[in-house]
N, CA, C and O atoms as a CHARMM CRD file, in Angstrom:
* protein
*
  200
    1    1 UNK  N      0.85100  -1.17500   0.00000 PROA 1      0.00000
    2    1 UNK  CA     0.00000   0.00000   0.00000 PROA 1      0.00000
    3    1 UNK  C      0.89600   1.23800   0.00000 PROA 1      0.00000
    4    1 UNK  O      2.00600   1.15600   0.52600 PROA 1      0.00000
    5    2 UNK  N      0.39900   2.61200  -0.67100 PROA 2      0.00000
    6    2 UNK  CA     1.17000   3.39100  -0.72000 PROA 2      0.00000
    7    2 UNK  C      0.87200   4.21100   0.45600 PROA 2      0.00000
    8    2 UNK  O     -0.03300   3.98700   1.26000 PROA 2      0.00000
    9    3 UNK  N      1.75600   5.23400   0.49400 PROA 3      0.00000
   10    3 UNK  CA     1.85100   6.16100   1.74100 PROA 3      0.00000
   11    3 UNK  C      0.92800   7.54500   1.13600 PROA 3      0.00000
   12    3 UNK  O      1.04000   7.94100  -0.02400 PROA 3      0.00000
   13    4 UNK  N      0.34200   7.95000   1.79300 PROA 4      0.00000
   14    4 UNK  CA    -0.14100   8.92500   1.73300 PROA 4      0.00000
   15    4 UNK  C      0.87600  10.29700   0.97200 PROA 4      0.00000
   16    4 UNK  O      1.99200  10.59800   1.39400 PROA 4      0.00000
   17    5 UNK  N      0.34800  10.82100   0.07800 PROA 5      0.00000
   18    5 UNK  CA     1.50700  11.82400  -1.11100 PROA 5      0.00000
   19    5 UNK  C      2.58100  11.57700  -1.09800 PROA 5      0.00000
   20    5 UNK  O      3.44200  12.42400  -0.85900 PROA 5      0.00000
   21    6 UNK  N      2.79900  10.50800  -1.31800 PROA 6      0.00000
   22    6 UNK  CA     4.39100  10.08000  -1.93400 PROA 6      0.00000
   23    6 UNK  C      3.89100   9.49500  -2.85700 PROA 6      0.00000
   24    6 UNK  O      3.16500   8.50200  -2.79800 PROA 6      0.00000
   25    7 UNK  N      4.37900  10.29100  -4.13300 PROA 7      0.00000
   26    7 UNK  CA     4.33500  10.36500  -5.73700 PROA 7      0.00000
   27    7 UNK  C      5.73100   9.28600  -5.87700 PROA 7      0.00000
   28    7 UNK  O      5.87700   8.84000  -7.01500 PROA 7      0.00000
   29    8 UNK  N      6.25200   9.05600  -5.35200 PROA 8      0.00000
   30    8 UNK  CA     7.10200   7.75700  -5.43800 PROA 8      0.00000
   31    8 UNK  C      6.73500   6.34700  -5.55100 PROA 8      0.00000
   32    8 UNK  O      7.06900   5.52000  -6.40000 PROA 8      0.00000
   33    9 UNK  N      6.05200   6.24600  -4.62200 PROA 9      0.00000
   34    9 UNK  CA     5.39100   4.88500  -4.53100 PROA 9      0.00000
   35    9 UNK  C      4.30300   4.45200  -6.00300 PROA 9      0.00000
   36    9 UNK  O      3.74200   3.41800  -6.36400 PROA 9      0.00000
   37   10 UNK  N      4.39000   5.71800  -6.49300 PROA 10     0.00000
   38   10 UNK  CA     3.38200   5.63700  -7.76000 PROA 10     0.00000
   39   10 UNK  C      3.44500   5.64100  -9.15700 PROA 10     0.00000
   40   10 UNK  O      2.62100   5.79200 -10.05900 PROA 10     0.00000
   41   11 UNK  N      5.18300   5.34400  -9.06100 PROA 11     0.00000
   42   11 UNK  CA     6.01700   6.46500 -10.47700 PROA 11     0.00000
   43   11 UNK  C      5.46700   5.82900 -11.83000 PROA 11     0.00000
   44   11 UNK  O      5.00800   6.45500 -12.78600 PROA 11     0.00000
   45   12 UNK  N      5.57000   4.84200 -11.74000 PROA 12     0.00000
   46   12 UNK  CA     5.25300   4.08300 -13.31700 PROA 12     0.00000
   47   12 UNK  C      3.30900   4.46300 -13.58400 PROA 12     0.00000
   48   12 UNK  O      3.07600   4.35800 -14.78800 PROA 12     0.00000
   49   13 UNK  N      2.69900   4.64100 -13.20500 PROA 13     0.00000
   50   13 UNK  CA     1.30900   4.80000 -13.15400 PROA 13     0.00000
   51   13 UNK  C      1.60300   6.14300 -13.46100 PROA 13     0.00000
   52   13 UNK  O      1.81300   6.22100 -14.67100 PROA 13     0.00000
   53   14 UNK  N      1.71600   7.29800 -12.87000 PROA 14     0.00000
   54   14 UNK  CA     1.94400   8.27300 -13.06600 PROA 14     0.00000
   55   14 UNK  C      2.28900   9.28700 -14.14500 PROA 14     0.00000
   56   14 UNK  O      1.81500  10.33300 -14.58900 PROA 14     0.00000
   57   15 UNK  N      3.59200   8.29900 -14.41400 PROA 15     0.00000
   58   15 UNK  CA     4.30400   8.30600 -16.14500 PROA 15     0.00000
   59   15 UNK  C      2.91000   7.68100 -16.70400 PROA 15     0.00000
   60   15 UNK  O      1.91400   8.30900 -16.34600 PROA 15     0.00000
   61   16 UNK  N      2.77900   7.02400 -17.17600 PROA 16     0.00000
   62   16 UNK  CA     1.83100   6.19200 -18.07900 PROA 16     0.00000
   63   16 UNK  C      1.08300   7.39900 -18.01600 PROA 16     0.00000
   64   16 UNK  O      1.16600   8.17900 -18.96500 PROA 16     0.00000
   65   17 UNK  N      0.11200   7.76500 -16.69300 PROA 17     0.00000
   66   17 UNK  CA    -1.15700   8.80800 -17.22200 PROA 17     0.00000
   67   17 UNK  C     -0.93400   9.65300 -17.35800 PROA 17     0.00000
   68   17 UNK  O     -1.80500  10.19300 -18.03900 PROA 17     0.00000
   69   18 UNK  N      0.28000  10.66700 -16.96700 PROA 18     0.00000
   70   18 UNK  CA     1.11900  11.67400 -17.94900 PROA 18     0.00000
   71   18 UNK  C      1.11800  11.87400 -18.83400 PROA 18     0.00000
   72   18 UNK  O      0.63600  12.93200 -19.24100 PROA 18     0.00000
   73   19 UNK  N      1.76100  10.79600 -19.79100 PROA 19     0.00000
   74   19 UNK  CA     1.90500  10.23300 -21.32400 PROA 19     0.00000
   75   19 UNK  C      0.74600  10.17900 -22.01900 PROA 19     0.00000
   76   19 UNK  O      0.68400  10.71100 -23.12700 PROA 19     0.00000
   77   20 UNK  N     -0.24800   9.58300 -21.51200 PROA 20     0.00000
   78   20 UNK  CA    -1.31900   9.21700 -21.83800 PROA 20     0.00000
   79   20 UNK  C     -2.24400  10.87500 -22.14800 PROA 20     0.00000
   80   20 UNK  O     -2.96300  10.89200 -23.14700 PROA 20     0.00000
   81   21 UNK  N     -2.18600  11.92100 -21.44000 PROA 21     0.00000
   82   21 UNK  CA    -2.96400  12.79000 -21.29600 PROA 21     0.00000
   83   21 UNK  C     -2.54100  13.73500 -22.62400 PROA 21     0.00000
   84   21 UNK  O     -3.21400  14.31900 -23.47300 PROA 21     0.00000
   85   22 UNK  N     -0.93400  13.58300 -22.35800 PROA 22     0.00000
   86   22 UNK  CA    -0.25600  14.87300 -23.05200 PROA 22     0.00000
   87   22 UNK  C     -0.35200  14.34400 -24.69800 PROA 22     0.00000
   88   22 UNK  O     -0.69200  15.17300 -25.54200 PROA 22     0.00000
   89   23 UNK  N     -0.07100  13.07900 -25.06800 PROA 23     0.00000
   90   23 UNK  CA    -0.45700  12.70500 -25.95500 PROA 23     0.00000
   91   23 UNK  C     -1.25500  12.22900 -27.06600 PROA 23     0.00000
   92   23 UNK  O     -1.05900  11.97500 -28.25500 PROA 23     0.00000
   93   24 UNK  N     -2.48700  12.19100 -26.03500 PROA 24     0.00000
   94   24 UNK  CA    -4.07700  11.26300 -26.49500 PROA 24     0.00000
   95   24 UNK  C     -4.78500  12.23700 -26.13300 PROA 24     0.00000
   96   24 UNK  O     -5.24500  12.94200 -27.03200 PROA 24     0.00000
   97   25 UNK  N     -5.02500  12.50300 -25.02800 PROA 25     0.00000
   98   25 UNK  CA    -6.12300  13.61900 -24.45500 PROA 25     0.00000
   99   25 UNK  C     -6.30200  14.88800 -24.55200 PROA 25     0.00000
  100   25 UNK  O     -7.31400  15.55300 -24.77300 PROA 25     0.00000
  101   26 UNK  N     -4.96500  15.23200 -24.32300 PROA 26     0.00000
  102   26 UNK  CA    -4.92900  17.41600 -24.66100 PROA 26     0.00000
  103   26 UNK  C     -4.91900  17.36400 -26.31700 PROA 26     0.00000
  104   26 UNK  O     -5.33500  18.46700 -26.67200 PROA 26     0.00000
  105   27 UNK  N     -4.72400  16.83100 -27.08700 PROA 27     0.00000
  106   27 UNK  CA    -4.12600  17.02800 -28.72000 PROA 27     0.00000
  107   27 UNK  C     -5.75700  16.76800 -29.59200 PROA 27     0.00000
  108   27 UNK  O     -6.00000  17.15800 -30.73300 PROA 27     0.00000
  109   28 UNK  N     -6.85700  15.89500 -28.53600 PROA 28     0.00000
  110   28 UNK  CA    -8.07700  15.81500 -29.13700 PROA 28     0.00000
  111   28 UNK  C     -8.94300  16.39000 -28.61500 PROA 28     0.00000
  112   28 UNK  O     -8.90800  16.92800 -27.50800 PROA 28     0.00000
  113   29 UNK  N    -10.48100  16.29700 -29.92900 PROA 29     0.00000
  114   29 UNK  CA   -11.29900  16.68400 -29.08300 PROA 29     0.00000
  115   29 UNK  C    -12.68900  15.64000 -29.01600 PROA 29     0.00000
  116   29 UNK  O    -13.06300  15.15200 -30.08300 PROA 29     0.00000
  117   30 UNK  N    -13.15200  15.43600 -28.23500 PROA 30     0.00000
  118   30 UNK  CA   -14.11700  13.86900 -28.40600 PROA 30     0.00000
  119   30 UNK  C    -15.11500  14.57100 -28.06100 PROA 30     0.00000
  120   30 UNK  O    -15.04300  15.47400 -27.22800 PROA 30     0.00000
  121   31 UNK  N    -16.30500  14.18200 -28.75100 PROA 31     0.00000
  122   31 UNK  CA   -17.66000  14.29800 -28.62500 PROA 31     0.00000
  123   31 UNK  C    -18.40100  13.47400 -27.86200 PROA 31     0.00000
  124   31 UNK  O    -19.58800  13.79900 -27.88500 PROA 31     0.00000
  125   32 UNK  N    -18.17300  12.56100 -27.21300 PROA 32     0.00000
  126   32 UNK  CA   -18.99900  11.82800 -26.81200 PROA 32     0.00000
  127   32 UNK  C    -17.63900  10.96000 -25.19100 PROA 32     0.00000
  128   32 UNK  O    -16.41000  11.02700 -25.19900 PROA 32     0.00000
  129   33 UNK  N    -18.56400  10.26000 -24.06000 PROA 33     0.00000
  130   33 UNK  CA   -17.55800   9.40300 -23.58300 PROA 33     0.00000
  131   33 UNK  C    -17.12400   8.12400 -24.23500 PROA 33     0.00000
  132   33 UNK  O    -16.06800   7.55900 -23.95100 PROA 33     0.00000
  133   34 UNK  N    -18.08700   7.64600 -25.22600 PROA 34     0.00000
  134   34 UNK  CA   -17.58500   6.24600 -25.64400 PROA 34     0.00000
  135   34 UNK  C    -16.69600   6.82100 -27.10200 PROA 34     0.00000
  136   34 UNK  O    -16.42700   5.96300 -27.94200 PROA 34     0.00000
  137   35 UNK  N    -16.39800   7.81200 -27.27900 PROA 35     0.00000
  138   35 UNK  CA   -15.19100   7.97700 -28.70600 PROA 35     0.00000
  139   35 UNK  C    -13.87200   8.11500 -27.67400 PROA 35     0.00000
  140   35 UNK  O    -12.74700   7.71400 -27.97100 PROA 35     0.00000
  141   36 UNK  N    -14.30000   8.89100 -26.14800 PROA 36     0.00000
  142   36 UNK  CA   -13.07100   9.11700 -25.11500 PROA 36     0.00000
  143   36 UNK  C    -12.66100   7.57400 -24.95600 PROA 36     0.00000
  144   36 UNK  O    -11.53900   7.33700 -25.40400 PROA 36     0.00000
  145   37 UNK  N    -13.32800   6.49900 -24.42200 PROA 37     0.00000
  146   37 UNK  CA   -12.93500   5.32700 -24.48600 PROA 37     0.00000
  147   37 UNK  C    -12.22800   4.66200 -25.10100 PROA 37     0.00000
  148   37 UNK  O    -11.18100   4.11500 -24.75500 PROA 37     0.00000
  149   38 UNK  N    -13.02800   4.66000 -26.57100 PROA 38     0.00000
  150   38 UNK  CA   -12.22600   4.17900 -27.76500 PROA 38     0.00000
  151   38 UNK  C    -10.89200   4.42100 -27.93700 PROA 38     0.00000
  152   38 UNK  O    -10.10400   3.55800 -28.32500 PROA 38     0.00000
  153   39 UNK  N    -10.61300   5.47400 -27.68700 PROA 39     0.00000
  154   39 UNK  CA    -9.07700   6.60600 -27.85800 PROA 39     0.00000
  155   39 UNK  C     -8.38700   5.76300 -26.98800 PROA 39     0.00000
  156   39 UNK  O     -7.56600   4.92000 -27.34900 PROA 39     0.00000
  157   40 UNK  N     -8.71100   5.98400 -25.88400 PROA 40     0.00000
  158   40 UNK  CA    -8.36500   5.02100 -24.65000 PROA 40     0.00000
  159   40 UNK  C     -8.08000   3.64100 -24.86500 PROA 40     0.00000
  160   40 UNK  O     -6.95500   3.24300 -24.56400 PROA 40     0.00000
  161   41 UNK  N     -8.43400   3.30400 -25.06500 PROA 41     0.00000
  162   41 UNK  CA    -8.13400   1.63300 -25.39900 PROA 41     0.00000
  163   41 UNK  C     -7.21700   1.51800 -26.41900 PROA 41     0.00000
  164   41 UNK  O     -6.42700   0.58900 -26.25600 PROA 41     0.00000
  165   42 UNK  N     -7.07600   2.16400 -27.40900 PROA 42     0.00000
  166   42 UNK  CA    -6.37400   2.38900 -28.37100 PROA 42     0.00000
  167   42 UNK  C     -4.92700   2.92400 -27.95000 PROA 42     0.00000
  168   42 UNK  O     -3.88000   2.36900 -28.28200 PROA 42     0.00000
  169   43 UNK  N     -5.01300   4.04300 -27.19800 PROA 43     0.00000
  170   43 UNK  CA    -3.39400   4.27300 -26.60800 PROA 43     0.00000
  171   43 UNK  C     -2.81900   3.29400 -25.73800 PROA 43     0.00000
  172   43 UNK  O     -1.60800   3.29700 -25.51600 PROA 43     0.00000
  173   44 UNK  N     -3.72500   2.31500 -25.14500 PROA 44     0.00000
  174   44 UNK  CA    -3.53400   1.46300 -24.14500 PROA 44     0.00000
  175   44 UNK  C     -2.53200   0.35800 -24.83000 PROA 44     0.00000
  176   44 UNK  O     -1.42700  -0.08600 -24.51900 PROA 44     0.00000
  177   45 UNK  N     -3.47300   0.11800 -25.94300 PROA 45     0.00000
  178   45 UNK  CA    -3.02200  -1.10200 -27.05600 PROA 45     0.00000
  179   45 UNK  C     -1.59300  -0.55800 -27.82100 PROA 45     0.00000
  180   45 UNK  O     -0.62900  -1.25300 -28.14200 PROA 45     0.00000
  181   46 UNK  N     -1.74600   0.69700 -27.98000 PROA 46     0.00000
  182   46 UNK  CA    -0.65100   1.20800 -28.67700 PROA 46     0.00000
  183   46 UNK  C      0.58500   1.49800 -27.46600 PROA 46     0.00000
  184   46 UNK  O      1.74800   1.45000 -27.86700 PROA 46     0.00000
  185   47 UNK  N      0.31700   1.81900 -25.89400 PROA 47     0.00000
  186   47 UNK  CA     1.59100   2.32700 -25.36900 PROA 47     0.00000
  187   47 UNK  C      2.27900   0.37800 -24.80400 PROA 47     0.00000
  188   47 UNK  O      3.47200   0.15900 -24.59000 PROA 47     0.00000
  189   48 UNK  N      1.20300  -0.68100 -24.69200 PROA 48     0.00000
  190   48 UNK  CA     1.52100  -1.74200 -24.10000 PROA 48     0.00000
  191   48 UNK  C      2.46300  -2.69600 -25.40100 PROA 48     0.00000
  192   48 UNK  O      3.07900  -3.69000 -25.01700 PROA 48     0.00000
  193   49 UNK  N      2.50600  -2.32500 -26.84300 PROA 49     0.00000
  194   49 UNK  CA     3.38600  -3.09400 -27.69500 PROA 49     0.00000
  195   49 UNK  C      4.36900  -2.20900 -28.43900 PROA 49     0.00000
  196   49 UNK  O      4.98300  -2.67300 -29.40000 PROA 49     0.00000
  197   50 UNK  N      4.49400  -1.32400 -28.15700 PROA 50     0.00000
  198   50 UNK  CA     5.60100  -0.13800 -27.94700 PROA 50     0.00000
  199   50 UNK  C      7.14900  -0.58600 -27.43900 PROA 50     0.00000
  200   50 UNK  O      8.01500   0.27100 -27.26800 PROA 50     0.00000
């Protein structure tokens, strides 16, 4: 279990939704939550065989 605000205990998660935001999320714009999903699953698929 992690400690209360220690961004350490969390680093790889962190990175990932970092990555994930700056790359997939701020750069679009989605109309709907299930096109946000789609995107989502898609960077998922794309950052996990990378």
């Amino acid at each position: 279990m992690s400690r209360k605000g220690n961004c350490l205990d969390n680093a790889c998660a962190e990175c990932f939704f970092g990555t994930l935001k700056s790359e997939s999320f701020y750069t679009s714009k989605f109309k709907d939550i299930d096109e946000l999903k789609i995107a989502i699953e898609d960077y998922i698929r794309y950052y996990n065989t990378r």
